[in-house]
Structures are given as structure tokens and as C-alpha cells.
C-alpha positions in Angstrom: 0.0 0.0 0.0 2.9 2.4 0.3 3.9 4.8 -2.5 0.8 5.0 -4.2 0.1 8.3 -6.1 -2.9 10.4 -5.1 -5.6 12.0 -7.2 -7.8 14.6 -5.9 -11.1 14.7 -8.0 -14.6 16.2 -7.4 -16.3 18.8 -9.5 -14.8 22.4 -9.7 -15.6 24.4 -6.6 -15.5 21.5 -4.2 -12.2 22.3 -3.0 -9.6 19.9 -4.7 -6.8 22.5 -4.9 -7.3 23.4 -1.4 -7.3 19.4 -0.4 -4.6 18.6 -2.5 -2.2 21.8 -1.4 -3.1 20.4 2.2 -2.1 17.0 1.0 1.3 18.1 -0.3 2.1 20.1 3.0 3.6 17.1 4.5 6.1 17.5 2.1 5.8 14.1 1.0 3.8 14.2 -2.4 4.4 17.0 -5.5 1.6 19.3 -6.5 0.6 18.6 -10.2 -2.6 21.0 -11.5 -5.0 19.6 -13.4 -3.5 17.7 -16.1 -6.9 17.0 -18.2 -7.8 20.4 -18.0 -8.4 21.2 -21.7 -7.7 24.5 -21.4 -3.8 26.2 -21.8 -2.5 26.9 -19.1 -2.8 24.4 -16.6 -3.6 21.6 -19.1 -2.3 21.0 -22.8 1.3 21.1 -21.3 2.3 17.9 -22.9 5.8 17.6 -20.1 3.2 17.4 -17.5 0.9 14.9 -19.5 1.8 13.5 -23.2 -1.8 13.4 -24.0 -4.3 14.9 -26.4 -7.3 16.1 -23.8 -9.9 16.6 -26.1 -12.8 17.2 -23.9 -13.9 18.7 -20.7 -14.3 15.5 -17.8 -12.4 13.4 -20.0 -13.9 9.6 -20.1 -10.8 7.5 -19.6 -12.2 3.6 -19.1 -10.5 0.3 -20.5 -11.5 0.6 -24.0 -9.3 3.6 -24.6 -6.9 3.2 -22.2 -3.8 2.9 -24.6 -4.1 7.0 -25.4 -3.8 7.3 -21.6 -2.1 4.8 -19.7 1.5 5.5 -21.2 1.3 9.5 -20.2 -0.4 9.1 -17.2 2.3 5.9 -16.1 4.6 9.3 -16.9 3.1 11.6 -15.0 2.5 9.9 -11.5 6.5 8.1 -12.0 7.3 11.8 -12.0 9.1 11.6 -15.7 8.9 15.2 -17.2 8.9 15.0 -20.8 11.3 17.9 -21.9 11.1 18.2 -26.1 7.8 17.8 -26.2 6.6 20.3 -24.1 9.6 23.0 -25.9 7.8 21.7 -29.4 4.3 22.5 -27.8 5.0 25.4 -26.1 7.7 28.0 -26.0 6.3 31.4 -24.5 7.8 33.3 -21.6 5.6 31.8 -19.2 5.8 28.1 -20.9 9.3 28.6 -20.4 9.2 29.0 -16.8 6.3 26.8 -16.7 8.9 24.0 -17.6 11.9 24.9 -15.7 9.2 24.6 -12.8 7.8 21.7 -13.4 10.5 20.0 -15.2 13.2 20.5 -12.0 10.1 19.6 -9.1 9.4 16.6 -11.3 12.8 15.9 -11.4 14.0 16.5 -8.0 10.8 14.7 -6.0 11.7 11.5 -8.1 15.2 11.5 -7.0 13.9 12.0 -3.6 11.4 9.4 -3.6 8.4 12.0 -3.4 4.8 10.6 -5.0 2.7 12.5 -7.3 -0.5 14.0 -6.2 -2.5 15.0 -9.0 -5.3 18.0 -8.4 -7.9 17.7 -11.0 -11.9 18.0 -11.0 -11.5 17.0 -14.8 -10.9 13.4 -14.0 -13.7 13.2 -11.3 -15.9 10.9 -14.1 -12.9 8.7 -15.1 -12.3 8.4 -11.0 -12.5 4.2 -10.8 -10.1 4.2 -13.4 -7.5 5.3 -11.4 -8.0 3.9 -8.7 -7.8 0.4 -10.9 -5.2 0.8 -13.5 -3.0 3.1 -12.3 -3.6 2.6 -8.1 -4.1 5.9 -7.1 -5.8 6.3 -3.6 -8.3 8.7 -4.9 -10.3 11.4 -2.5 -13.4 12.7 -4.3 -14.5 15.7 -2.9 -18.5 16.4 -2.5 -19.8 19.4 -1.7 -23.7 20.0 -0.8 -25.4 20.5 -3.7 -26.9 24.2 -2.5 -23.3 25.4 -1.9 -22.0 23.8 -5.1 -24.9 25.6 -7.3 -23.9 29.0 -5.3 -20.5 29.1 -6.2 -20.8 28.7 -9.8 -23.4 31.3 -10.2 -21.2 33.6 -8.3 -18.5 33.0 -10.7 -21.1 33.2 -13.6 -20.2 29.3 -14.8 -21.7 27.5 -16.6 -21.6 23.9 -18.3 -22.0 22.4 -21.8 -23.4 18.7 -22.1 -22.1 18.5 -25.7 -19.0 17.6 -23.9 -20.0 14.7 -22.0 -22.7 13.7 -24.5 -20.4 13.4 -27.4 -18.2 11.1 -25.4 -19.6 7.6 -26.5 -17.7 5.6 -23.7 -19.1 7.6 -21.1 -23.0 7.4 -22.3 -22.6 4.0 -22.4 -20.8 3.1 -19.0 -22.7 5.8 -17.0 -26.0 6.3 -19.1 -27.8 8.5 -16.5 -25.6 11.3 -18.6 -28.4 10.9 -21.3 -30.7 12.7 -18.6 -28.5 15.6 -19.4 -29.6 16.4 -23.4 -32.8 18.2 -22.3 -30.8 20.9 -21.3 -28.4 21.1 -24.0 -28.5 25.0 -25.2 -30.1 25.8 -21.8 -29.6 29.2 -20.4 -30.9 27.6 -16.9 -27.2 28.0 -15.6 -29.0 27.1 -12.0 -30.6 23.7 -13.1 -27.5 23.1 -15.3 -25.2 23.1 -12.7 -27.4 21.1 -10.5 -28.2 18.1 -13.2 -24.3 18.2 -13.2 -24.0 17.7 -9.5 -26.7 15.0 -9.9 -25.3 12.8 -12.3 -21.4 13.1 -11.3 -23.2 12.4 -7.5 -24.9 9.0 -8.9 -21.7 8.2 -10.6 -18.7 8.6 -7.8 -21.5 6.7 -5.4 -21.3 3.6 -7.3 -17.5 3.9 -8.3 -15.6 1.4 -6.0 -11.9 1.5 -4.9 -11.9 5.1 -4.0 -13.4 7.5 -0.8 -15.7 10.0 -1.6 -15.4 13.0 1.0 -17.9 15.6 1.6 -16.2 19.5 1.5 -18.1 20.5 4.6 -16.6 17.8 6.9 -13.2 18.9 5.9 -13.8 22.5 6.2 -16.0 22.4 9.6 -13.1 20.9 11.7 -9.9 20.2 9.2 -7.4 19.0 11.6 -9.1 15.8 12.2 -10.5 15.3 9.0 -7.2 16.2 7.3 -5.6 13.6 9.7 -7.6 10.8 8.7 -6.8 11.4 4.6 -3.5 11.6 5.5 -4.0 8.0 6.7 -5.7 7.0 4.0 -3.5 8.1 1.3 -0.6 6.6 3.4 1.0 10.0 4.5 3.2 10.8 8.1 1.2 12.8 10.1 3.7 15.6 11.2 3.8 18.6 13.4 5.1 20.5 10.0 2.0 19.5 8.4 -0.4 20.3 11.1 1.5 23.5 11.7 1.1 24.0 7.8 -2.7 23.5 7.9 -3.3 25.1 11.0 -2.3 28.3 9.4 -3.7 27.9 5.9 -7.1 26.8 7.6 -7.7 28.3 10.5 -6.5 31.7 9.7 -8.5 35.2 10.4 -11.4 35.4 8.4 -9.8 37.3 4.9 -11.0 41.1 4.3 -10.8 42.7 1.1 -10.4 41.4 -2.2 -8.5 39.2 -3.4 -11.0 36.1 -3.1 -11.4 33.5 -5.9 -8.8 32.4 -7.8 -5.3 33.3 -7.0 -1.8 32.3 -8.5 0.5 30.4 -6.6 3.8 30.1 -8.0 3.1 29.6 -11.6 0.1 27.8 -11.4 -3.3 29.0 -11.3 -5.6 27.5 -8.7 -8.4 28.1 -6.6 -6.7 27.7 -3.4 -6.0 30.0 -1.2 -5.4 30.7 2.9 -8.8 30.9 4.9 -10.8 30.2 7.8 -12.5 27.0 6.6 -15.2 27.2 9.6 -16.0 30.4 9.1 -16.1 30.2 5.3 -19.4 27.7 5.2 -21.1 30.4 7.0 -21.4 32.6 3.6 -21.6 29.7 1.3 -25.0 30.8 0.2 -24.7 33.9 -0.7 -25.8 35.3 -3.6 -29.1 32.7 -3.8 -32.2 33.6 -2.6 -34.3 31.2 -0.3 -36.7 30.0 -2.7 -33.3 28.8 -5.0 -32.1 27.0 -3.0 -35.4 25.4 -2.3 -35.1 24.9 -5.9 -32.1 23.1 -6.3 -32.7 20.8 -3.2 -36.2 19.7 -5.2 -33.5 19.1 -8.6 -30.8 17.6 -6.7 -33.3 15.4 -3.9 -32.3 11.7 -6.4 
């Protein structure tokens, strides 16, 4: 069981980057941003992950396994591919994109660090690492209401084309179909929700990893961040507790600067807060009868 690689998966805004950066703060694992992501930057860096990502929640199952099981063996061995990241990419910021990555990959392997992957784009393709490539895999849930909240803060939205023209995934997980009604939709609330619905049904019946609701973690993280340690086989050290003492527990953040924030050269969502106090104002911005509304779409 020891030296497994981790994945962090769940659907954006249920608080991978902020699992994962506490996961690395042992100082055992190396930080790797969401490899599938289709868009440039964090994904399409082909060092990171030799792949062609070609949609958004990527199916990856045994039938197409050989366009993912070589890069992916890659990534999580820590083996930075060099050339074809310099033939993909050659901007300033790829640049030091690569030295980054490129000297972390390369040092936490000679070191005997494991890869931790952070990505909400593998969250459907979850058992699959778990099986082929033995990641202990945390899926992160968040309560539906909350969930639905934060993307309409953000003004996101989704686009079932992307998981509906992804053949493998109908088929495995057909429940997806229930998403083509809404295909065009400008309903970003009962878009989001159907999302949180299906991926729900899906990670509940997807065996060989542990699915972890946000608010547990954020309502007392200490304990809860103990007992993932545990699970993905990680020392429990006074350097890490000191670590997430301060990033989680911290005053309650004024001003701006919420959202997404950069942290060294990759963008994440993660960023220092009080994690109790934070689920206090995880509704804002709906009104009462909305999120009576996306209870009644979520309640299956």
C-alpha cells in the first residue's frame, strides 16, 4: 500500500486545490494541476501529461486506455517530458512553466516523493485510477446548494455536448443521457445542479476510492485532514499540522483578493482561509426559494 500516487477529484468548486495543497504540506507528495484540464494553461502542457485532452471530464475507461495509460504511467512516475513540451510550447511563461515543473518533477523523483494529481476533470474517469494506475483517490462532494452557489457567483456555466459526445461515457454511466434536455439551456442554476446530480450518482457507485464531503473537511480540518493523511498513506507531522493550521484556521480574509489566486506559476483556486467560518457565507448570492429549488433538482 505504500507509494501509491494520489488523485484529488470532485467537481470544480468543491475544494480539490485546497485538499490537494493540504495534502502536499507534509512535504511528501508533489503538487501537479489539473493535467486534463483542456484549457492552456494548466492543461495541454504535454511535459506534465503527453496526451491529447480533447474534452472537458475526459472519459478514460479500458476501451481507450492505450491513449492514456503510457502519459499518465509518466506523470504519477514523475518523468517530465522535456522536447515535447519545448515543441508545444515556447512562451515566456511556458518557459518557466517547464523549468518549474521539469526540476520539481525531477527532483521529487530522485527523492522518492509521490505525485499527487489535483484535478476536478478526472472526477468521471475516477474508478479508473484507482484500478489501473492505483491511485488512492479522494473525491471531494460538496452540498449540492453550496456547489450551485458558487458557480453562479462565478457566472459558470456547463456544456453537455462535452459529456454527451463522449460515446464511452454514455454508455458506461447512461444517466448522462438525462443531461440532453438541457443542451442550449440558459438555466445556468438547473444546469449546474443536473451536473451535480449525475457526477453524484456516478462517484457513489464507483468502487476502490473515498468519496469525502467539502463541509466535513472545512467544519473541523485537523481531524478530517488527519484521517486522509491516513488513507493516502501519508506521516502525520507537526510541519504539516502546523502547515494547515495556518492555511485553515487563519482570520477570516477582508478585502479582495478572493477566488482564484496564483501560486507560483500555477493558477488554482486555493487560497489561505478560515475554513469554519467560510461555510457560514456559502450561500450567498441565492435567494431562499433557489435554493429550495435546487434541493427539489438535486433530492435523487
Amino acid at each position: 500500500m505504500r507509494g501509491r500516487p494520489v488523485l484529488v477529484t470532485g467537481l470544480p468548486r468543491s475544494g480539490t486545490s485546497w485538499a490537494g495543497k493540504m495534502l502536499a504540506a507534509g512535504g511528501d507528495l508533489v503538487y501537479v494541476n489539473e493535467p486534463l484540464n483542456p484549457q492552456h494553461p494548466p492543461g495541454r502542457c504535454p511535459g506534465v501529461l503527453n496526451a491529447r485532452v480533447t474534452h472537458r471530464f475526459q472519459y478514460i475507461c479500458d476501451d481507450n486506455a492505450a491513449d492514456w495509460l503510457p502519459a499518465f504511467r509518466d506523470t504519477l512516475a514523475l518523468r517530465y517530458r522535456w522536447l515535447a513540451e519545448l515543441r508545444a510550447n515556447r512562451s515566456p511563461y511556458d518557459l518557466a512553466r517547464l523549468v518549474r515543473y521539469g526540476t520539481a518533477f525531477t527532483y521529487s523523483r530522485l527523492t522518492g516523493r509521490r505525485a499527487l494529481l489535483d484535478d476536478p476533470f478526472a472526477v468521471l474517469s475516477a474508478g479508473w485510477f484507482a484500478r489501473r494506475l492505483g491511485c488512492r483517490v479522494i473525491a471531494l462532494v460538496r452540498d449540492p446548494v453550496t456547489f450551485v452557489a458558487s458557480w453562479q457567483r462565478l457566472g459558470w456555466t456547463v456544456h453537455f455536448e462535452e459529456l454527451l459526445d463522449q460515446p464511452l461515457l454514455v454508455r458506461d454511466h447512461p444517466e448522462v443521457l438525462q443531461l440532453r434536455p438541457l443542451v442550449g439551456s440558459e438555466d445556468r442554476i438547473a444546469k449546474a445542479a443536473a451536473l451535480w446530480r449525475v457526477t453524484r450518482a456516478i462517484l457513489d457507485r464507483t468502487q476502490g476510492i473515498l468519496v469525502t464531503p467539502y463541509e466535513s473537511l472545512a467544519a473541523d480540518p485537523l481531524p478530517a485532514f488527519r484521517r486522509l493523511y491516513d488513507y493516502a498513506d501519508l506521516p502525520w507531522t507537526p510541519s504539516a499540522e502546523r502547515r494547515i493550521t495556518r492555511a485553515c484556521l487563519a482570520p477570516s480574509p477582508t478585502g479582495r483578493g478572493r477566488g482564484f489566486t496564483w501560486t507560483g506559476l500555477s493558477r488554482t483556486a486555493y487560497r489561505p482561509m478560515n475554513s469554519p467560518a467560510s461555510l457560514t457565507t456559502a450561500l450567498r448570492g441565492l435567494t431562499p426559494e433557489e435554493a429550495t429549488r435546487i434541493r427539489t433538482l438535486t433530492r435523487s
